[in-house]
ROLORO-882776 format. One record per residue: residue in one letter; x, y, z of N, C-alpha, C, CB in turn. Coordinates in Angstrom, 1 decimal, decimal comma. Glycine has a CB too. Layout:
! residues N
  r     n.X     n.Y     n.Z    ca.X    ca.Y    ca.Z     c.X     c.Y     c.Z    cb.X    cb.Y    cb.Z
  a       X       Y       Z       X       Y       Z       X       Y       Z       X       Y       Z
...
! end
This chain:
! residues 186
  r     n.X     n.Y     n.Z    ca.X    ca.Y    ca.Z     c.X     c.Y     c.Z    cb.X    cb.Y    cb.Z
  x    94,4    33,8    64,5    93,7    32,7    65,1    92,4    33,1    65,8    94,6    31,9    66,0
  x    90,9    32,8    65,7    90,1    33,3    65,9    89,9    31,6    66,7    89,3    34,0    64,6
  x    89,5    32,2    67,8    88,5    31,5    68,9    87,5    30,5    68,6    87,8    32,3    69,5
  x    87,5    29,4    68,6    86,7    28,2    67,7    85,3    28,4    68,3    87,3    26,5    67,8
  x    83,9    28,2    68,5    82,7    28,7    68,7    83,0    27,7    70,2    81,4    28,5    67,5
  x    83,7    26,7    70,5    83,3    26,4    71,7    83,8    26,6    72,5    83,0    25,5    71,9
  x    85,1    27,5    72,3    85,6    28,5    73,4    84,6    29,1    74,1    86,4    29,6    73,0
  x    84,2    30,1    72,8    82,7    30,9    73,4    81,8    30,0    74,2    81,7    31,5    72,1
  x    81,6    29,1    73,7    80,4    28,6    74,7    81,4    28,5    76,0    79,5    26,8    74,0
  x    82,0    27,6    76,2    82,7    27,8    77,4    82,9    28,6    78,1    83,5    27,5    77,4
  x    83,0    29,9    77,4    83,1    31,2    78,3    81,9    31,4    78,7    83,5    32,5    77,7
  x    81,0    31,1    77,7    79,8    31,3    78,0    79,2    30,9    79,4    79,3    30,8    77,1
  x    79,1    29,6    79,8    78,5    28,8    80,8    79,6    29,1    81,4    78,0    27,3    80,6
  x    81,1    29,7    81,8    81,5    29,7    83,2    81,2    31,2    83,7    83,1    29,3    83,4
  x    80,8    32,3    82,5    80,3    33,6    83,0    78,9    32,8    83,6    80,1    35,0    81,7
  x    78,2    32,3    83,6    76,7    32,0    83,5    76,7    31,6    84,8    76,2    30,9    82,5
  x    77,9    30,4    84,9    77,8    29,6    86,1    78,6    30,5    87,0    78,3    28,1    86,0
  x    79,0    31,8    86,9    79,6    32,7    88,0    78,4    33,3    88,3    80,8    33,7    87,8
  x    77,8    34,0    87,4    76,5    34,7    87,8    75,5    33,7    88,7    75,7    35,3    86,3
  x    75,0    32,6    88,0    74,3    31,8    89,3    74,5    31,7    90,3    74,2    30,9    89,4
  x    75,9    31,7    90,4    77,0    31,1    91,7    76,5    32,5    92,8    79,2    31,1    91,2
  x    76,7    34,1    92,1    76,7    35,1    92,9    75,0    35,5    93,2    77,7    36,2    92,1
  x    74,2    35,0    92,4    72,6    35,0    92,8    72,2    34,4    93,7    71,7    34,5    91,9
  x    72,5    32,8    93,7    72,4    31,9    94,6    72,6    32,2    95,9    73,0    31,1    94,3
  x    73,8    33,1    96,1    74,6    33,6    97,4    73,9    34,6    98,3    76,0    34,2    97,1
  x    73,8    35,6    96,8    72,7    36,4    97,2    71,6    36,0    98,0    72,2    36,9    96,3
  x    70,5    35,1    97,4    69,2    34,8    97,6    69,7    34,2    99,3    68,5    33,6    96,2
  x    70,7    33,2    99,7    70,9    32,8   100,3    71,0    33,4   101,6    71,6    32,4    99,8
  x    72,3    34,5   101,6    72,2    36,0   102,4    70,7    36,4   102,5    72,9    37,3   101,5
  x    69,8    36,7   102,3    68,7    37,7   101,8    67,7    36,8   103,2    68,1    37,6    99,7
  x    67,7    35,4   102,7    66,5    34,5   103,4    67,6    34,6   104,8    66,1    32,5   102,6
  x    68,9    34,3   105,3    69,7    34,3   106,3    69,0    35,6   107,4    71,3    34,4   105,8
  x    69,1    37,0   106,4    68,5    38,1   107,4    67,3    38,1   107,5    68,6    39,3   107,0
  x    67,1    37,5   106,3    65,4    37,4   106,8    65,0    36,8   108,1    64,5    36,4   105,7
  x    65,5    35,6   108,2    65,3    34,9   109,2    65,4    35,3   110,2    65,8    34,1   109,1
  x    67,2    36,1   110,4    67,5    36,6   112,0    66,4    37,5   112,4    68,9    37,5   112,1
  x    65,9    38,5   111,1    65,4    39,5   111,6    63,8    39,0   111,8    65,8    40,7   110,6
  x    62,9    37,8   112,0    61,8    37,1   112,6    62,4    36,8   113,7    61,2    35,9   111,9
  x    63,3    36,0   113,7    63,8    35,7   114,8    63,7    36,7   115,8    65,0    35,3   114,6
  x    64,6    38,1   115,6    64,9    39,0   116,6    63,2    39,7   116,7    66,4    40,2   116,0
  x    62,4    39,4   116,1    61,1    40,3   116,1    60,1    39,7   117,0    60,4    40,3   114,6
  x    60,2    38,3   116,8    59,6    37,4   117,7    60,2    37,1   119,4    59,6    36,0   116,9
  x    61,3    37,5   119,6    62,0    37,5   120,7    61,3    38,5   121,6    63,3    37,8   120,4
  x    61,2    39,9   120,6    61,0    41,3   121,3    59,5    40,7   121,6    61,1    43,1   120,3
  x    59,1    40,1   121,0    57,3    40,3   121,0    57,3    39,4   122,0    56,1    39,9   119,6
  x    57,8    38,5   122,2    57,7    37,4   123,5    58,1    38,0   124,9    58,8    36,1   123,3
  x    59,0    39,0   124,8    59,3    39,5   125,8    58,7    40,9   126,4    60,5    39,5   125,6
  x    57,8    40,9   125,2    57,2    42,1   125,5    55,9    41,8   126,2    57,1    42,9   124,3
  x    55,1    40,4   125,7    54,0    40,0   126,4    54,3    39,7   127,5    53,4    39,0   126,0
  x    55,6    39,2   127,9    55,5    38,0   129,1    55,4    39,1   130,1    56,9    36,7   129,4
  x    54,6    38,8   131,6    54,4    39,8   132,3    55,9    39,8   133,3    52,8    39,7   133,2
  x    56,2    41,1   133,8    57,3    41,0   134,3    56,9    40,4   135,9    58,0    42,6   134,2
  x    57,8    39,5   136,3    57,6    39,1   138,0    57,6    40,1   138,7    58,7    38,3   138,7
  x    56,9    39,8   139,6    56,8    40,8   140,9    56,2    41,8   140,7    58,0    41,3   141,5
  x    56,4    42,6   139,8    55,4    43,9   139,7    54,0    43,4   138,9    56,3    45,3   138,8
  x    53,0    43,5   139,7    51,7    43,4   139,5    51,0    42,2   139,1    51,6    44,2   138,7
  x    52,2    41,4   139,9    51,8    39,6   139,8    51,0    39,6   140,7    52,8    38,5   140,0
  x    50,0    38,4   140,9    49,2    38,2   141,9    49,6    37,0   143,0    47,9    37,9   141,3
  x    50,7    36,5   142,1    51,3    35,0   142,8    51,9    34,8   144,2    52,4    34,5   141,8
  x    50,7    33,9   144,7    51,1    34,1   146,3    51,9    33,5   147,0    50,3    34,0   147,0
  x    53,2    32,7   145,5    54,2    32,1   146,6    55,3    32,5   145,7    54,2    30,4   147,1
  x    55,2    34,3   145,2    55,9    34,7   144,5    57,1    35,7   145,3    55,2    35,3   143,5
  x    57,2    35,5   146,7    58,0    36,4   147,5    59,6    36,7   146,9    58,1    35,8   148,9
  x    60,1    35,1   146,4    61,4    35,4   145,5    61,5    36,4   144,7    61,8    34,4   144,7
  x    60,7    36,1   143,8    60,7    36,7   142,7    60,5    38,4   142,5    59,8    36,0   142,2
  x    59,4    38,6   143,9    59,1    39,7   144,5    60,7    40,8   145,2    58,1    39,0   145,6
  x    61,4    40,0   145,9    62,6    40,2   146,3    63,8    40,7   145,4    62,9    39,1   146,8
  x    63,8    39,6   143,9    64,4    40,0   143,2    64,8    41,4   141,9    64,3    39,1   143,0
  x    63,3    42,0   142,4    62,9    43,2   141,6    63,2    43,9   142,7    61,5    43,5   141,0
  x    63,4    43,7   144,0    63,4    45,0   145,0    65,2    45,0   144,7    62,7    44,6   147,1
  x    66,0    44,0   144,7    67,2    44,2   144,4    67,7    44,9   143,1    67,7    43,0   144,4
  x    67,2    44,4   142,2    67,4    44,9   140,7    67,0    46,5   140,6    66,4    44,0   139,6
  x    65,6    46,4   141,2    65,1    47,8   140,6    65,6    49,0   141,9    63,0    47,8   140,3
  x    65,9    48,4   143,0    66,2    49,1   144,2    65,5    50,1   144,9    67,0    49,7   144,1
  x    64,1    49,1   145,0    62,6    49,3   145,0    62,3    48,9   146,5    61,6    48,4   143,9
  x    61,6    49,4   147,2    60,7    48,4   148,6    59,9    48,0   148,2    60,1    48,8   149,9
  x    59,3    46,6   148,5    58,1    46,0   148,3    57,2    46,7   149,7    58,3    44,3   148,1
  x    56,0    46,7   149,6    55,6    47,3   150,8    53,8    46,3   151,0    55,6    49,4   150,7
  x    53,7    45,6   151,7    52,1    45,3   152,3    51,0    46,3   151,9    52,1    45,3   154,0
  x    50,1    46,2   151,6    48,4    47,0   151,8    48,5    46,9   153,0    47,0    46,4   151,2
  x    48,8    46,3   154,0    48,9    46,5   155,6    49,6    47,6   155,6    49,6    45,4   156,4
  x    51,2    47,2   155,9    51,9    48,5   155,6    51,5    49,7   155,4    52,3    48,4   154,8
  x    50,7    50,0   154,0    50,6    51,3   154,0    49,2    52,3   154,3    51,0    51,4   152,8
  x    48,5    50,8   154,5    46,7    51,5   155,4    47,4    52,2   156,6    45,1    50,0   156,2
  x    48,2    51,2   157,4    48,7    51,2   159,1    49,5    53,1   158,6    50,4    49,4   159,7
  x    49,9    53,2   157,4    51,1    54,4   157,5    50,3    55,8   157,1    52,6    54,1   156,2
  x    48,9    55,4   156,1    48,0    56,7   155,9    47,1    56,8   156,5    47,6    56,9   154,8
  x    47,1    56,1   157,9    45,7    56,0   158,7    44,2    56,0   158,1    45,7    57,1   159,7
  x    45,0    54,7   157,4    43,6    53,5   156,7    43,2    54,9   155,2    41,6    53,1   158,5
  x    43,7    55,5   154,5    43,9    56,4   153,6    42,6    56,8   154,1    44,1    56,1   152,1
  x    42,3    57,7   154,7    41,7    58,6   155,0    41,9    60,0   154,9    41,4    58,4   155,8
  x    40,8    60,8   154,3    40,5    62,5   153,7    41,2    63,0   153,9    39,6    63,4   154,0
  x    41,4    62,8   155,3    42,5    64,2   156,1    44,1    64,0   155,1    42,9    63,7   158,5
  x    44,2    63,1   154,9    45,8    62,6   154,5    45,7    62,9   153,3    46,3    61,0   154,7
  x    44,3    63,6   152,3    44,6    63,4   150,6    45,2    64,5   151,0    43,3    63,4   149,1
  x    46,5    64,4   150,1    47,1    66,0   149,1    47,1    66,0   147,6    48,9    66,3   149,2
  x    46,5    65,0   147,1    46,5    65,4   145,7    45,8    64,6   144,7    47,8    65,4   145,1
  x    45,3    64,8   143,6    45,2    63,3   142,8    45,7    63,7   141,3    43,2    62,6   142,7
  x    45,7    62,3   140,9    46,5    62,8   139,3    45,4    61,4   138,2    49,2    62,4   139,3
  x    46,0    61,6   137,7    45,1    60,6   136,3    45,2    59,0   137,0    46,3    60,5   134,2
  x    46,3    58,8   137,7    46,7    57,5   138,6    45,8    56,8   139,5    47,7    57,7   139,4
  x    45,3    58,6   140,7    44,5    58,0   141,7    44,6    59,2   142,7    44,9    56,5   142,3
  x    44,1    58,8   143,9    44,5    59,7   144,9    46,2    59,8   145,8    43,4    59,5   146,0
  x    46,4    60,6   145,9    47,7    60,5   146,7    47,4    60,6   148,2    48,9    61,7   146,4
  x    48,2    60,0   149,2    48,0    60,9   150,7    49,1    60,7   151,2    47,0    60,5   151,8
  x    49,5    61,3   152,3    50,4    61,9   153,1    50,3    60,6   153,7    50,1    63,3   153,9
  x    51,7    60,5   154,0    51,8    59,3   155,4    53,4    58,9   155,9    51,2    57,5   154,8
  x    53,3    58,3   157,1    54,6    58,1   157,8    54,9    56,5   158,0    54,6    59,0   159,4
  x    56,1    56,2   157,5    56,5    54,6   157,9    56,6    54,6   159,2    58,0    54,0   157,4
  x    56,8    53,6   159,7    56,8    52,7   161,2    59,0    53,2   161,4    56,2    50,1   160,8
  x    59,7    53,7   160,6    60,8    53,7   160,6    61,2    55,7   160,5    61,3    52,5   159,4
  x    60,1    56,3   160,4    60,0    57,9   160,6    59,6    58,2   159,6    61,0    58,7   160,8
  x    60,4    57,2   158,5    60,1    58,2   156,9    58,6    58,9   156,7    60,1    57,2   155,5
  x    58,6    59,6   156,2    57,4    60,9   155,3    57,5    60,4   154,2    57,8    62,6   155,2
  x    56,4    59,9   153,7    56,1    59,2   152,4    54,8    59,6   151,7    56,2    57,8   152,6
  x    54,6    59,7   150,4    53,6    60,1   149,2    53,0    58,9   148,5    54,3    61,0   148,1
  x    52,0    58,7   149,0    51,5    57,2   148,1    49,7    57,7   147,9    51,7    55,3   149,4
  x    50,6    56,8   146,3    49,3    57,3   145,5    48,8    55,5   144,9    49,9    58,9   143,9
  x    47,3    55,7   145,5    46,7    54,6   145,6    45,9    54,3   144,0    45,8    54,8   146,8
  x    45,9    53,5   143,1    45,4    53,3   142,1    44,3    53,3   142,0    45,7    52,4   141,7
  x    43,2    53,9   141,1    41,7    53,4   141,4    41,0    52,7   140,1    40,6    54,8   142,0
  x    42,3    52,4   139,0    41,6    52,2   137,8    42,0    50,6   137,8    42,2    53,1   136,4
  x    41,2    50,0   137,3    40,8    48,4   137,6    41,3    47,9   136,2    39,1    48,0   138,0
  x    41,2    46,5   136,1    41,2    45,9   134,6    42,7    45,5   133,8    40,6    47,0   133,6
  x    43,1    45,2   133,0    44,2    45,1   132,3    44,6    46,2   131,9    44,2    44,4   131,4
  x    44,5    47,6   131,0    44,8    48,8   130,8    45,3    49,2   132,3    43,5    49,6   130,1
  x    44,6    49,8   133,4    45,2    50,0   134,5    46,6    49,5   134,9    44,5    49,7   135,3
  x    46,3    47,7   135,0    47,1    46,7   135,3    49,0    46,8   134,7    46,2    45,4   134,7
  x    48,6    47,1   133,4    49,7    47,2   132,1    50,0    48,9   132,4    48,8    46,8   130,1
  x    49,6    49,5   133,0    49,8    51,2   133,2    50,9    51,1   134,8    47,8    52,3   133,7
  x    49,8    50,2   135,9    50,5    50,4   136,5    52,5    49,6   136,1    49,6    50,2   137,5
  x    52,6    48,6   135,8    53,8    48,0   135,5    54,7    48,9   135,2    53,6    47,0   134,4
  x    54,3    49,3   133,5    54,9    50,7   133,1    55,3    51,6   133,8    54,2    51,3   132,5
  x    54,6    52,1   134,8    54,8    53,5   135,6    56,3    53,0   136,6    53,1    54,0   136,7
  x    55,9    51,9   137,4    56,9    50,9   137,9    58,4    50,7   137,2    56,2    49,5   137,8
  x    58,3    50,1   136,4    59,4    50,4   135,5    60,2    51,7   134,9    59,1    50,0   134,7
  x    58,9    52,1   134,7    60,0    53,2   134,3    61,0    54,4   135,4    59,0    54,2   133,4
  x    59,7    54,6   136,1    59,8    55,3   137,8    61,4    54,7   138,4    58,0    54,6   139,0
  x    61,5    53,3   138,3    62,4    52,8   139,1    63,7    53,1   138,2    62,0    51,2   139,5
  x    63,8    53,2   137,1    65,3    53,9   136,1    65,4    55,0   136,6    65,2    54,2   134,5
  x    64,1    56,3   136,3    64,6    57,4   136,4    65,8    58,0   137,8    63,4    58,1   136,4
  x    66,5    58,9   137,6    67,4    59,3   138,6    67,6    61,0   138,7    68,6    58,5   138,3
  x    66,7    61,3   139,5    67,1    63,1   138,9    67,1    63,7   140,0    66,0    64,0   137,8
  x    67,7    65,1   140,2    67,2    65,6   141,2    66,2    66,5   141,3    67,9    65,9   141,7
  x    65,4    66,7   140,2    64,2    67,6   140,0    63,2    66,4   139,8    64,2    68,8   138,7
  x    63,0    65,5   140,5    62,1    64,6   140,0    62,0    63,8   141,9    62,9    63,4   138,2
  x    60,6    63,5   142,0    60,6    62,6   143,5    61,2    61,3   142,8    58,9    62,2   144,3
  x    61,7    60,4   143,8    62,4    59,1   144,0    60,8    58,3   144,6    63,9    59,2   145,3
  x    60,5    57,6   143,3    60,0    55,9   143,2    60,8    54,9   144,8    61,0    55,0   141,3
  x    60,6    55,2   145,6    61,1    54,3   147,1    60,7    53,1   146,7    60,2    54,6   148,7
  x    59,2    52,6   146,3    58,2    51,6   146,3    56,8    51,1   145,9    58,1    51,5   146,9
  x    56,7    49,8   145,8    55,5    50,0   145,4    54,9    48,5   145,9    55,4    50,4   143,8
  x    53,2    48,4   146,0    52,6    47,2   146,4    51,6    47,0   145,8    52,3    47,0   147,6
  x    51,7    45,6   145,4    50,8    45,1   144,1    50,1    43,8   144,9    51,9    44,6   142,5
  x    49,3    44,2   145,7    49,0    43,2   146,3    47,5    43,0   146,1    49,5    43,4   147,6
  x    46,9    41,9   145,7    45,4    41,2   145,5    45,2    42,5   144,3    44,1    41,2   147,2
  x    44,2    43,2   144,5    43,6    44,1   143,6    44,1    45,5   143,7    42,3    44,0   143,8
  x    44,9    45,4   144,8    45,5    47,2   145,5    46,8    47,5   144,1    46,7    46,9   147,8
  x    46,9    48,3   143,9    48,2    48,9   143,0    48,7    50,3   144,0    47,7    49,3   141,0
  x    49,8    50,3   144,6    50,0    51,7   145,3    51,7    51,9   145,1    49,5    51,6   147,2
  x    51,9    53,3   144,3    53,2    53,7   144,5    54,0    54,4   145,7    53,3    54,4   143,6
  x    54,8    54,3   146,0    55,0    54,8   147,0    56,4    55,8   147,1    55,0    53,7   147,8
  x    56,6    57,4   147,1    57,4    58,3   147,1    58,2    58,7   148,3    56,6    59,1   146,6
  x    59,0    59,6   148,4    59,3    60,4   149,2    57,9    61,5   149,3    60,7    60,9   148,7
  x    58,1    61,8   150,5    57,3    63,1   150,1    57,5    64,7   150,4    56,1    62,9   150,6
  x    57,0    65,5   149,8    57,5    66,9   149,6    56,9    67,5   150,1    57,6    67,5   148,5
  x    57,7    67,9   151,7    57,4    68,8   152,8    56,6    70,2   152,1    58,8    69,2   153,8
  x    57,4    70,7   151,3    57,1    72,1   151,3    56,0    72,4   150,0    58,4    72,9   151,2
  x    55,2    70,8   149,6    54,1    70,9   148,3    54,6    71,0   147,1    53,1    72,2   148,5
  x    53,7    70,8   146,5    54,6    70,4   144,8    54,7    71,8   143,8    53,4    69,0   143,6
  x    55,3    71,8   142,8    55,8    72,7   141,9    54,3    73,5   141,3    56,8    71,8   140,8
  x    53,4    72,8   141,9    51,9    73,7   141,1    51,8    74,7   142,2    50,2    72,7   140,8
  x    51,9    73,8   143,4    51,6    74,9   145,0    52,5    76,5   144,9    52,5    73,9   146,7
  x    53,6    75,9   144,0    54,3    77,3   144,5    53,9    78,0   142,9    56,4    77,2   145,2
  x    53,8    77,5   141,8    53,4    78,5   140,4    52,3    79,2   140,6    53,0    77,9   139,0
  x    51,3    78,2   141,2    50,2    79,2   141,3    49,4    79,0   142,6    49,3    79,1   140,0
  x    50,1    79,6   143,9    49,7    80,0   144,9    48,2    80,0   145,1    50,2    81,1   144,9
  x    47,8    78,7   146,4    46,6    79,4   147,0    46,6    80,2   147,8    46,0    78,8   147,6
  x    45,5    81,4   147,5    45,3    82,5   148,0    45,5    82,7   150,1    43,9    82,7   147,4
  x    46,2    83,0   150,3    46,5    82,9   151,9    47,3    82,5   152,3    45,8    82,3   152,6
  x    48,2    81,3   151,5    49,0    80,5   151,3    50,6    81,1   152,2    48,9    80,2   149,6
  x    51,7    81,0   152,7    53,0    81,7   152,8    53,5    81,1   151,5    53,8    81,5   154,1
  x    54,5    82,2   151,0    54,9    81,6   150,1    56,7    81,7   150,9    54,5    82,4   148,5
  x    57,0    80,7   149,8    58,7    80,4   150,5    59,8    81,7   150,5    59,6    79,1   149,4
  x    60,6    82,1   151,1    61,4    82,7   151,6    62,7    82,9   149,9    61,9    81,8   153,2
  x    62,8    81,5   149,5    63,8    82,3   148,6    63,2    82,2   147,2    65,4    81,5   148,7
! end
């Protein structure tokens, strides 16, 4: 008994209509990731523009918000008052250093601390987006070969980080010795 020709066709169109069935699904799948994956692209990019609060906002009835990064990031917010009053108004005598950032100077809180603040001098958005970055990132790190991020103040046009600072001078002081210099004991 041989198979009458419209078996075949029948087989025909339900292989046919399985294969569509599994294309269709396909195509279906394909546009679904597509989608998530704009979706998830446009998320990052939105979150990547939007400026973060508190650090390097100008908003002057942003103290909450300001507050809420000192909790999160476990940061001090600190005044341009604050820290003129702590480097006696950043003057010469107090530079110890400068780096690509700005000048650093020596200074003391109203509470004893010995603190390293290094004052921004680069202006504009590039600066602005540098300083944030540095902020952020500074406030993750956790090491003990590395100074501790205490703080920072982003106040009007000022950008200033604010460190512990290192009684006995930094890791260049002791590689390559100024001449006259004591060097440390161990």
């Amino acid at each position: 008994m041989d198979p009458s020709p419209d078996a075949y066709k029948n087989r025909d169109r339900t292989a046919l209509f399985i294969i569509m069935a599994f294309a269709s699904f396909a195509v279906a799948l394909l546009l679904l990731a597509f989608s998530y994956y704009c979706y998830l692209r446009n998320k990052l990019s939105n979150y990547l523009k939007t400026p973060k609060e508190g650090i390097g906002s100008d908003d002057k009835g942003s103290n909450q918000s300001k507050t809420q990064v000192v909790i999160e990031k476990g940061l001090q917010i600190f005044t341009f008052k604050q820290l003129l009053s702590a480097t006696g108004g950043f003057g010469k005598s107090n530079v110890i250093g400068q780096g690509g950032f700005g000048l650093v100077y020596r200074g003391a809180l109203q509470d004893g601390r010995k603190i390293a603040v290094k004052l921004m001098d680069q202006a504009g958005k590039q600066g602005e987006e540098e300083f944030r970055v540095e902020v952020e990132m500074l406030s993750r790190l956790r090491s003990p070969y590395l100074l501790a991020l205490i703080g920072y103040c982003s106040e009007s046009h000022h950008r200033v980080l604010v460190y512990d600072f290192m009684a006995n001078g930094g890791l260049q002081e002791h590689l390559y010795p100024i001449k006259g210099m004591q060097l440390l004991s161990y």
